[in-house]
C-alpha positions as CSV (number, residue, x, y, z in Angstrom):
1,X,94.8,34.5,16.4
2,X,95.2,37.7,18.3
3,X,98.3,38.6,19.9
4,X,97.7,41.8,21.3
5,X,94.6,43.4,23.3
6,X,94.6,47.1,24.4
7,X,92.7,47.0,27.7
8,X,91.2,50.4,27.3
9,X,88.9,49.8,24.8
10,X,86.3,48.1,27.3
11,X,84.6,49.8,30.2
12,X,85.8,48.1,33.1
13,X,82.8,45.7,35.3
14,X,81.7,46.4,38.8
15,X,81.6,42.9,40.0
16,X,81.5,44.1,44.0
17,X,80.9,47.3,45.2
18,X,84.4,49.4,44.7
19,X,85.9,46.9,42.5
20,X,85.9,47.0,39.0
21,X,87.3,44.7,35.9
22,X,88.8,44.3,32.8
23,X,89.2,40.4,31.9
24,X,91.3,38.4,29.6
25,X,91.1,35.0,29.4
26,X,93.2,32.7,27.2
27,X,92.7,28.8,27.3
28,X,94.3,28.3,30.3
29,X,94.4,31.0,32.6
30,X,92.4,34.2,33.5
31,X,93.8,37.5,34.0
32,X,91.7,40.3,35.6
33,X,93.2,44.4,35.9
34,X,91.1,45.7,38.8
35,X,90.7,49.0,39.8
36,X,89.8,49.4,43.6
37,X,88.3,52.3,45.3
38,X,89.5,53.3,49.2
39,X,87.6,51.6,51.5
40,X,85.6,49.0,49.1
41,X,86.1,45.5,50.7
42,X,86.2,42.1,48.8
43,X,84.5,39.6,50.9
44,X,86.2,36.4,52.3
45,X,85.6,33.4,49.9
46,X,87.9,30.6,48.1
47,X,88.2,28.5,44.9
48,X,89.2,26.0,43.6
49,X,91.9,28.4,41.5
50,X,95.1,29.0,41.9
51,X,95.7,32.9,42.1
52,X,98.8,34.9,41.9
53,X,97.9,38.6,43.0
54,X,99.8,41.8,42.3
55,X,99.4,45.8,42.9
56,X,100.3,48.4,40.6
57,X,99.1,51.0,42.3
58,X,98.0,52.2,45.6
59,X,97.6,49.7,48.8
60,X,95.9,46.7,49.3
61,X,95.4,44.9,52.7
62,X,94.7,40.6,51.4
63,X,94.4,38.6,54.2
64,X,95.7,34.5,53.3
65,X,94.0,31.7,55.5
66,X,94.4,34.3,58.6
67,X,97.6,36.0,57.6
68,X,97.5,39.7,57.0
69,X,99.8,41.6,54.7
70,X,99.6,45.0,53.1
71,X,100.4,45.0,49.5
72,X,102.6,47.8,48.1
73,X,104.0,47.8,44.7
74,X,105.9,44.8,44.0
75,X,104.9,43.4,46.5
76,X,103.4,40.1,45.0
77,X,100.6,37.4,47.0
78,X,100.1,34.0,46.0
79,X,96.9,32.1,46.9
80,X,96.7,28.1,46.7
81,X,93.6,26.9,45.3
82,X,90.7,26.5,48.4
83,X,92.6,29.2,50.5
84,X,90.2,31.6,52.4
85,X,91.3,35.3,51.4
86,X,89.8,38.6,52.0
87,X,91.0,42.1,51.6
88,X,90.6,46.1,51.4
89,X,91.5,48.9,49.4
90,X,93.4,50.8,51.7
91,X,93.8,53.7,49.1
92,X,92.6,53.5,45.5
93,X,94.1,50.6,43.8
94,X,95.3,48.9,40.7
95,X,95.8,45.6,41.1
96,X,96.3,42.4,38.6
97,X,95.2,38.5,39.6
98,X,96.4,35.3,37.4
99,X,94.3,32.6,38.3
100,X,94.8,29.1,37.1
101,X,93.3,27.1,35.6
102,X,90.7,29.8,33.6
103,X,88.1,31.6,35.7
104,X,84.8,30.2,33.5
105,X,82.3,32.7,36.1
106,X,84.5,35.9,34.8
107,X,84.5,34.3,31.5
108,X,81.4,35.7,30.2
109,X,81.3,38.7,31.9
């Protein structure tokens, strides 16, 4: 087994316009280290996932089931499975998601 990735040594995806990814999955749960240009929007959709979402950088405007907040370092969202959730990269971002159970449509990406 390996115990240790270095994320840098893939190119990250564009999966939407703006936003792009590195993945790591392990049996259970997905993580995915985006990096957000200003301006790029994620379109409101849901899942069945569970999502925990953080930013490491920058500012991020996520709206929850109508509920707007602007995320800041540290600032840390969570996301029930189904929820409706939306959001823009206010300035360029670095963000991080945990979803739960493992994201099998960013699996093989």
């Amino acid at each position: 087994m390996n115990y240790f990735t270095t994320l840098n040594e893939s190119e990250p995806k564009e999966i939407i316009p703006g936003f792009f990814a590195r993945f790591l999955h392990t049996e259970n749960i997905s993580i995915v280290f985006w990096e957000a240009k200003a301006g790029s929007t994620f379109p409101e959709h849901s899942h069945i996932h569970e999502q925990i979402a953080t930013i490491q950088e920058g500012k991020f405007q996520l709206t929850i089931n109508g509920e707007t907040k602007i995320l800041e370092e540290g600032v840390v969202a969570v996301i029930p499975s189904n929820a409706k959730h939306s959001g823009i990269a206010l300035t360029d971002c670095k963000l991080m998601d945990v979803f739960y159970p493992v994201r099998e449509d960013y699996r093989h990406r």
